[in-house]
Every structure is written in structure tokens, then in C-alpha cells.
C-alpha positions in Angstrom: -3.6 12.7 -289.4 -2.1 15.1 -286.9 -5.0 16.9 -286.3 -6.8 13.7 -285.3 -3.5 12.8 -283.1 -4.5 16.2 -281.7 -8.0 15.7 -281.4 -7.4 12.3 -279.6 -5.0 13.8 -277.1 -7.7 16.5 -276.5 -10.1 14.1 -276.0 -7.9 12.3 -273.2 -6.7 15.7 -271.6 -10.6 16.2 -270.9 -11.0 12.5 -269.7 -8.6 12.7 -267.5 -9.6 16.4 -266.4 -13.1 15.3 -265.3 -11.9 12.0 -263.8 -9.3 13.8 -261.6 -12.6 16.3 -260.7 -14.6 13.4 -259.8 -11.9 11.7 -257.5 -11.5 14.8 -255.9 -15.2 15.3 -255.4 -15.6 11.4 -254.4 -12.5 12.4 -251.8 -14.5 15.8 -250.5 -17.6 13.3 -250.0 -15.5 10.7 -247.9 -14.4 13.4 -246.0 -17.6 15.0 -245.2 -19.2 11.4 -243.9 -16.4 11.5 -241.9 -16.7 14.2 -240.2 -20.7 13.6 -240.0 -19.9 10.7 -238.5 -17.5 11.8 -235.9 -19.8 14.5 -234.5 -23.1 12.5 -234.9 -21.4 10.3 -232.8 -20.6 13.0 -230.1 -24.3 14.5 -230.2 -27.7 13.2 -229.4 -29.2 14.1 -232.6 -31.8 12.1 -234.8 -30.2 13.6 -237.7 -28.2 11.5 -240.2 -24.9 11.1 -242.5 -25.9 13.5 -245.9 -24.3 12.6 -249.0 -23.3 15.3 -251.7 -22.3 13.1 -255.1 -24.5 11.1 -256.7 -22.1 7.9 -256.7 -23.9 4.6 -255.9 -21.3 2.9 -253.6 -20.7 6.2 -251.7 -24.6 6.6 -250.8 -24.9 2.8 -250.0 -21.8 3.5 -247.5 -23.9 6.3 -245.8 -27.3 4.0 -246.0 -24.8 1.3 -243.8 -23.6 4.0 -241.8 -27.1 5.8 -241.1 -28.5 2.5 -240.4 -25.7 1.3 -237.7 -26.2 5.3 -236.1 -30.1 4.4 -235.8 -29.0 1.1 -233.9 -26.9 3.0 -231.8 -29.1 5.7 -230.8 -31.9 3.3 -230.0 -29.1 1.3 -227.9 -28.1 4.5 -226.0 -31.3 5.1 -225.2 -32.0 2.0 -223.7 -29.0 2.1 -221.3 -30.2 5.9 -220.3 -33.9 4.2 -219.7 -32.1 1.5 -218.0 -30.0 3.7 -216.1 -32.5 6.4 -214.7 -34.8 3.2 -213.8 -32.1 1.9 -211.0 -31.7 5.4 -210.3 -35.2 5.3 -209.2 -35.6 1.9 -207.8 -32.3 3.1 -205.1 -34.0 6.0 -204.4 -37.6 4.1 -203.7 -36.1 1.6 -201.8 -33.5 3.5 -199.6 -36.6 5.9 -199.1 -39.0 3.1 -197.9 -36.0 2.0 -195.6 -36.4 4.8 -194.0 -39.8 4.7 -191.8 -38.8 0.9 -190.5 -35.3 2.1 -189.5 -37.3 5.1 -187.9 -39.5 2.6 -185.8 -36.7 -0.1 -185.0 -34.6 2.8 -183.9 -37.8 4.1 -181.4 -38.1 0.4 -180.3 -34.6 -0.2 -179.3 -34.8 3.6 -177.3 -37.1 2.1 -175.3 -35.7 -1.6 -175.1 -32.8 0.3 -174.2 -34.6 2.0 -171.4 -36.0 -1.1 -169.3 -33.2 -2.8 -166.8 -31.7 -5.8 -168.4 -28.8 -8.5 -167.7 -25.5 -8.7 -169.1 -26.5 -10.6 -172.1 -29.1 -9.0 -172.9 -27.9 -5.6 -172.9 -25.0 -6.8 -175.0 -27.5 -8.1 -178.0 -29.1 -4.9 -178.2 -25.4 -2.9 -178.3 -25.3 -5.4 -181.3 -29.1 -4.5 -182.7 -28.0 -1.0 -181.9 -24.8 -1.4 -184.3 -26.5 -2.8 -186.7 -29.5 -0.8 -187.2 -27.2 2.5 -187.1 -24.9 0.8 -190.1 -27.9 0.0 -192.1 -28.9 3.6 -191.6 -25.8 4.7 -193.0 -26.1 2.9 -195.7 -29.2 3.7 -196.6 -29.0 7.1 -196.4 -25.5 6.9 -198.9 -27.7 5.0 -201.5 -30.7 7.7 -201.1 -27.5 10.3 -201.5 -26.1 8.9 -204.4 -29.2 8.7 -206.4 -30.0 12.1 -205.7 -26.4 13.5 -207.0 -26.2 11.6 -209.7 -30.0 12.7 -210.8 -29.1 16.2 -209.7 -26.1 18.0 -211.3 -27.6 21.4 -212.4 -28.5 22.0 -208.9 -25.1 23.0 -207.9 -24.2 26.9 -207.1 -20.5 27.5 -207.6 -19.2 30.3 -205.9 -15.9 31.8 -205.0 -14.4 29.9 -202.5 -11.0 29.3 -201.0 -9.6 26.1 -200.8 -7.7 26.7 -198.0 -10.4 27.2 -195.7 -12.9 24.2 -197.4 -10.0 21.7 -196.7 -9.5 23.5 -193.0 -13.6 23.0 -192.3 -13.2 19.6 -194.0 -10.4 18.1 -191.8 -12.2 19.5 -188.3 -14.7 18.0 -189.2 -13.1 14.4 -189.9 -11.0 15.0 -186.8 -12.8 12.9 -184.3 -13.2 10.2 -186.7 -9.7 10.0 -187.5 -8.8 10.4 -184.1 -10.6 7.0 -183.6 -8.5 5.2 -185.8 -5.2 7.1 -184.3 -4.7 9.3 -187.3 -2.9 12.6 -186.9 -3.0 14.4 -190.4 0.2 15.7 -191.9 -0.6 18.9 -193.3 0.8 20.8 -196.3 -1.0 24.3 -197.8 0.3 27.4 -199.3 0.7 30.8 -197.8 -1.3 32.1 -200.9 -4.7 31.7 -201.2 -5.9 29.3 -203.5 -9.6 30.1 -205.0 -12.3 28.4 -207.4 -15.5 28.5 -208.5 -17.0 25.7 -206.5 -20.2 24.1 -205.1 -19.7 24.5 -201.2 -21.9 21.6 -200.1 -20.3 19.4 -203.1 -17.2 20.0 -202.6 -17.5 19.5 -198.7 -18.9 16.4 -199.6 -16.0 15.0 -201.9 -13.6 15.9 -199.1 -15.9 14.2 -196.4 -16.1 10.9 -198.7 -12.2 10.8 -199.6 -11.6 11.5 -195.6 -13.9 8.6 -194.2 -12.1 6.2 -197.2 -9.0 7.1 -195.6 -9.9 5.9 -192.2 -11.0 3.0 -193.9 -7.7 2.0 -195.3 -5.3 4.1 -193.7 -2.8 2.3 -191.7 -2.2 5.2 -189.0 -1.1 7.5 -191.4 -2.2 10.5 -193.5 -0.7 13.5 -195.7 -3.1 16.3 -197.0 -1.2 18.6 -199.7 -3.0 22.0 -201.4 -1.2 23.4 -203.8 -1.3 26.6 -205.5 -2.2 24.8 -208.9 -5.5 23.5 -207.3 -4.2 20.3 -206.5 -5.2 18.4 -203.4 -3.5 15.1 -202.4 -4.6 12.7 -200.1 -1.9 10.0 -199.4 -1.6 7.4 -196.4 0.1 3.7 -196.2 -2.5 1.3 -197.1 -0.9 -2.2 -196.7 -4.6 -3.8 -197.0 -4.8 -2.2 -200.5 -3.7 -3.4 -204.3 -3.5 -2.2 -207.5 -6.1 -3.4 -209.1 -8.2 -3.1 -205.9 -7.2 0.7 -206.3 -7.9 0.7 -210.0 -11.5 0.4 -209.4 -12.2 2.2 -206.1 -14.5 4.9 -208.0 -16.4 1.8 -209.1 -20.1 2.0 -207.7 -21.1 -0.5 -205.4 -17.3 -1.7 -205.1 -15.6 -2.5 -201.3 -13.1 -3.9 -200.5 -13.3 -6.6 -198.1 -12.3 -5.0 -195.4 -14.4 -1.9 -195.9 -17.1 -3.5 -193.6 -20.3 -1.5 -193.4 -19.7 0.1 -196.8 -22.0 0.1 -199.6 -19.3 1.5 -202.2 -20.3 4.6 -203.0 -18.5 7.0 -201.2 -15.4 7.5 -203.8 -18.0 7.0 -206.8 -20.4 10.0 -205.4 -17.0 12.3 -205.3 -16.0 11.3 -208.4 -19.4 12.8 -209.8 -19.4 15.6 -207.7 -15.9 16.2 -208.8 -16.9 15.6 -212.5 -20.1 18.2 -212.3 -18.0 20.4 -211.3 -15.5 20.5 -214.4 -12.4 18.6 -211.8 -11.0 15.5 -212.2 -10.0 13.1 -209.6 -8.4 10.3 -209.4 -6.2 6.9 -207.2 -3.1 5.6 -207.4 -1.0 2.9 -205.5 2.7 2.9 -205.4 4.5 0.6 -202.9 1.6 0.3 -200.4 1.0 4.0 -200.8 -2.6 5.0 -201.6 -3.2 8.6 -203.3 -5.9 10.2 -204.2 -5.1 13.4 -206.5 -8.1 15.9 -207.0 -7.6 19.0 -209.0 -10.0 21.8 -210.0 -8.4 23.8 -213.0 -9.0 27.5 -212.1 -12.1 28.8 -214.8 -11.2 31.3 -217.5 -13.6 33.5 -215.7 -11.7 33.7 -212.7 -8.4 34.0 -214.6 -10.1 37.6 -216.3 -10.8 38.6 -213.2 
């Protein structure tokens, strides 16, 4: 009798040896679709969720979740399709603008040209106003397309900050002159370098400058720090939060940004992005900000 009491308990030792092994193993599985998941997820791969133990409801989970990645893929791959096809369609269009703006432009020189009275010389100012807006415009959708479709033609070299932000704000100086804005200027003795894209980064600054004189009340305050941080503040009483929220939006203006297609914060924003900074707006008691900040490489940091 007690050595089938001990046979029994033997036999239950064992059960509950190779159950305990199988939950673990059933756990280790779980784990490992997981973590498949989580990085199929992350990646543009084709491949799918693998499955080590032969247990039915664990492989009909991965069979689910296989199924819902194949969905997904073919989803993402749409909205890239989609994406690269507007891409296009800006670029073909803002490029055909450009030989009829060419010829209106020639006509009005020579409208221009021939005497004319009062009237008439103040519709073409307005034709002339016009036609240079559309222009603009046209040229900032052909420029957008282009960066957005372009990022591993940048060619980051050392440069200082200082000196970008000094050619940056000469160059904005007439057109914040016009709207009576003297900057208020903040930089450090030390000079501050980064691996950067010289005709990107002239171009963030250029687009975060002209939406100043959009919404800038008369006002505006440049900061460089040593940390890589630039700042970009000015009262903008026209401005609100949520109207700030989604300034990097593409093809958003506010309504009194007349003449403005939308994409000047959004093309900084990429530019910014491509080149590993981040950038970004805030609005605190009618205070517009915009922080940029390019983290100094670990390359430079060696060095």
C-alpha cells in the first residue's frame, strides 16, 4: 500500500513537473510573439510572427496576428502610394505654373511700359500684386515637394550657429524692417557648432523669420544658447492655442496669413526632422515661441 501511495505521489510530482515546463514554455512563446510583434511593427518587413510550441490556441493567436500585420502592411503601402502621388501631382502642377506666370509676368513688363491713366495704372499695380503672390506660392509648393521627396540629399557639415543665425537675420532684416520689427538679440560668447545642412538650415531660419512677420505684433526676441537651442518669441495677439497647435500642419493659415499657402513652418519642420532636430510652437499669454534645438552628434562630442 505505501509503495503505491508512493508511486501515486511520483506520478503527480511528474505531472505537475511537466505542466509547470509547459506553462513556462507556453509563457516563453507569448513572450516571443510579443516581441515579434513589437518590432514587425517598427520595420517594413514582409516577414511574419513565428511560433515555437506546438499549442493550437497559441498558433491560431499568431495566424490572427499574421493576418491583421498583412492588412496593415498593405494599408501602409497604400497611404505611401497615396502620399508620393500628391507629392507628384504639387510638383507637376506648381511646375506647369510656371511658364504662364513666366509669360503674364513678360506681358505686364510691357503693359507696364506703355503711358496709362490713373486707373489704369492702378489695376495693373493690382495684376502686378497678384501675379508676384501666385509666384510665391507656387514656387513654396514646387519647394516643398522637392524636400519632402529629397532628404538624403543633404550635406551636413560643421557649422556655427552663431554665424547661420547672423546671415539668417540680415537677410530677414529688410523684411522685418517693413513691418517695424527690430530683433532683440541674445547669443553666447562661445561658439556654438553642429553638424548641419547649410542651405536647410538657412531655410528653416528663413521660414520661421517670414512667419514671424506674419504674426508678429512689432516685436521679436532671437535666443542661441550654448545647448543648441534657438528661440524665436514675439507677441502675437492675432494668434491661439489651438491655432498654434497646428502651425506645422501643411497647407494650414491662419486667416490672416494672407498670401500664404501653409507650408512654410511644415517645410522647417522636415528640414529640421532630416536633420536629427526637433522643433516645435508654443503660446503662452499671447506670446508665440518657436523652440528649435539640434542636439550636438556623438561624433562631434569625440572630437
Amino acid at each position: 500500500m505505501q509503495l503505491v501511495c508512493i508511486g501515486a505521489i511520483a506520478i503527480l510530482l511528474v505531472i505537475a513537473a511537466a505542466e509547470f515546463l509547459y506553462i513556462l514554455s507556453l509563457r516563453n512563446s507569448i513572450r516571443n510573439i510579443a516581441r515579434d510583434f513589437s518590432e514587425k511593427l517598427s520595420m517594413d518587413t514582409n516577414t511574419t510572427v513565428s511560433v515555437s510550441i506546438a499549442d493550437r490556441e497559441v498558433q491560431r493567436l499568431a495566424l490572427l496576428i499574421n493576418q491583421e500585420l498583412k492588412q496593415l502592411r498593405k494599408e501602409r503601402l497604400r497611404l505611401q502610394q497615396g502620399d508620393q502621388e500628391l507629392k507628384n501631382a504639387v510638383t507637376n502642377i506648381a511646375h506647369d505654373l510656371r511658364t504662364p506666370l513666366a509669360a503674364i509676368s513678360g506681358y505686364l513688363e510691357l503693359m507696364e511700359a506703355v503711358p496709362t491713366d490713373e486707373k489704369g495704372h492702378r489695376y495693373l499695380t493690382v495684376i502686378r500684386e497678384r501675379t508676384e503672390a501666385l509666384k510665391r506660392l507656387t514656387e513654396e509648393l514646387f519647394q516643398y515637394s522637392v524636400i519632402t521627396s529629397a532628404s538624403d540629399d543633404r550635406n551636413p557639415t560643421q557649422l556655427s550657429l552663431k554665424s547661420e543665425l547672423e546671415i539668417a537675420l540680415a537677410g530677414a532684416y529688410g523684411m522685418l524692417s517693413e513691418r517695424g520689427i527690430v530683433p532683440e538679440i541674445h547669443m553666447p560668447e562661445t561658439d556654438v557648432r553642429r553638424m548641419l545642412d547649410h542651405t536647410a538650415l538657412q531655410r528653416i531660419f528663413s521660414n520661421i523669420l517670414s512667419n514671424t512677420a506674419k504674426y508678429a505684433d512689432g516685436d521679436l526676441k532671437v535666443v542661441l544658447t550654448e545647448a543648441g537651442e534657438l528661440l524665436f518669441q514675439n507677441r502675437a495677439s492675432g494668434l491661439s492655442q489651438v491655432e498654434t497647435d497646428r502651425l506645422f500642419d501643411r497647407f494650414y493659415t491662419v486667416e490672416n496669413a494672407k498670401g500664404s499657402t501653409g507650408l512654410g513652418l511644415s517645410i522647417a519642420k522636415q528640414l529640421t526632422e532630416q536633420m536629427g532636430g526637433s522643433i516645435q510652437a508654443a503660446w503662452e499669454q499671447g506670446n508665440l515661441s518657436i523652440i528649435l534645438r539640434f542636439e550636438q552628434s556623438c561624433e562631434a562630442q569625440a572630437e
